[in-house]
Every structure is written in C-alpha cells, then in structure tokens.
N, C-alpha and C positions, 0 to 999 in steps of 0.2 A: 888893127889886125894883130894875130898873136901868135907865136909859133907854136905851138901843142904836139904831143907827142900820140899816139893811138897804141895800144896796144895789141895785142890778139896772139890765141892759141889755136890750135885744131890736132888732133892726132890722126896720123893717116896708118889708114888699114894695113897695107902691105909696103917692102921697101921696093916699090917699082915705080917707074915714071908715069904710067897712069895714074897711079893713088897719090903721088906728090901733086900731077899737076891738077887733079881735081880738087884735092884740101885746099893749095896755093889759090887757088882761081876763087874757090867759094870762100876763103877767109878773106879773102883780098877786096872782093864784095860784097861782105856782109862787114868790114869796116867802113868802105866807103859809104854804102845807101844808108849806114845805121847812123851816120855824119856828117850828111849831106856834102861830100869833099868829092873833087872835079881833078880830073889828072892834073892841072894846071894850079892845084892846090898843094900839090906834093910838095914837099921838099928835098927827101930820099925815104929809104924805106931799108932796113936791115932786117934780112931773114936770119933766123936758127934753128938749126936744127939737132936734134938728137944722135947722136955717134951710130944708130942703128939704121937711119937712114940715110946712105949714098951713093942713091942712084942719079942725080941729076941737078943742075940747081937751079930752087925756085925760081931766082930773079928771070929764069928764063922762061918760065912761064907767065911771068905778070909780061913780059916783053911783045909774048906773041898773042896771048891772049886776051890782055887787056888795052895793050899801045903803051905800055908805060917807057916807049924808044927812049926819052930824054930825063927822063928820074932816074937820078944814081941812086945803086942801089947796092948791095953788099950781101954776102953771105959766110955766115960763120957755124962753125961746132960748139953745141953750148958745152960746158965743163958735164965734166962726166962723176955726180954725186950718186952716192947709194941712198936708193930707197926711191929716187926720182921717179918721173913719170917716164916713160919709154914710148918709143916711135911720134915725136912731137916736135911741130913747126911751128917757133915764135915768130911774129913779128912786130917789130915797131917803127912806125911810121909816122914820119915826123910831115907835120903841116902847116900852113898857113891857113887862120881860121878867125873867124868872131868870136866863135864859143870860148865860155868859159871853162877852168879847168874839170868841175863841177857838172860843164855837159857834154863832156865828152863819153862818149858809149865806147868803151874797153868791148872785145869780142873775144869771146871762150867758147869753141864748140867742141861737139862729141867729147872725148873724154881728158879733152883741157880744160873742161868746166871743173874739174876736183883745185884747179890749181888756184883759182881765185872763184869762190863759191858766191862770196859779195858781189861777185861783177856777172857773172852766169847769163848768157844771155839764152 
C-alpha cells in the first residue's frame, strides 16, 4: 500500500454557495470514481481556493454531501499571482492506494483544464 497524492481543479461559475458546493461535490467525485478510492481510503484532503471566492468552505461540503465526517481536511487561499487563473478550487487529496504514481488520474475540469492541459480529463 502507498500513500499517493490526487490532485484536481474545477472553476466555479459564480462566488455563492450553490456554485462552490456543486464544483466541490463534482471534483470530489470525479477524483474518486476516476481512482477507484473509498472514503476509508482517504487520508485528508486540502482544498484552495482563489481569493475571489468566499462564500463558504468546501470541506463543508464534502462533509454533508459526501460523509467525509472523519477525513481531516483543510482549507486555504491559494497566493494571489498575476495573470492566474481566477474563480478556481484546487484540491489535493492524499490516499491510501495500490496504484502506482503513473496511475494515478489528476482531475481538471471546466476551465482548470488550461492549468495542466497534459493531465485534462
């Protein structure tokens, strides 16, 4: 068994708690089904977010909407660079896993996909 890291983007439409906790939910499941990883696989999971969005924070939506009650989890502001991408939720999510580094499936949707175009899913 190995500890692996996942990575993922998404950018959410507007800054309200509806569009956070919809990107949160669908990034947060399309890491897992794209990795076959089981809450019980988790180890924690750290979200970030863009300085343009805060209305609310993720972790509390993986909480209610997924059961993720017992995975620590964290939320920060990513640094604030010019030219970045804007209104955008990273996260990475560390696991216990078989896979190798190599099968691991990174997730980039909607227009987080500019940010790693190799990994695009």
């Amino acid at each position: 068994m190995f500890t692996r890291g996942i990575r993922g983007a998404i950018t959410v439409e507007e800054n309200n708690v509806n569009s956070l906790k919809s990107a949160t939910v669908e990034l947060l499941q399309k890491m897992m089904s794209s990795n076959n990883i089981n809450t019980d696989d988790i180890c924690c999971v750290n979200f970030s977010l863009t300085r343009d969005i805060d209305c609310a924070f993720p972790a509390k939506f993986a909480r209610e909407e997924l059961h993720f009650d017992l995975v620590p989890m964290e939320c920060y502001q990513e640094l604030e660079i010019e030219g970045a991408l804007k209104m955008c939720l990273r996260i990475m999510m560390i696991v216990n896993t078989e896979k190798s580094l190599s099968q691991i499936a990174h997730i980039y949707l909607k227009g987080a996909r500019i940010l790693r175009k190799d990994l695009s899913s």
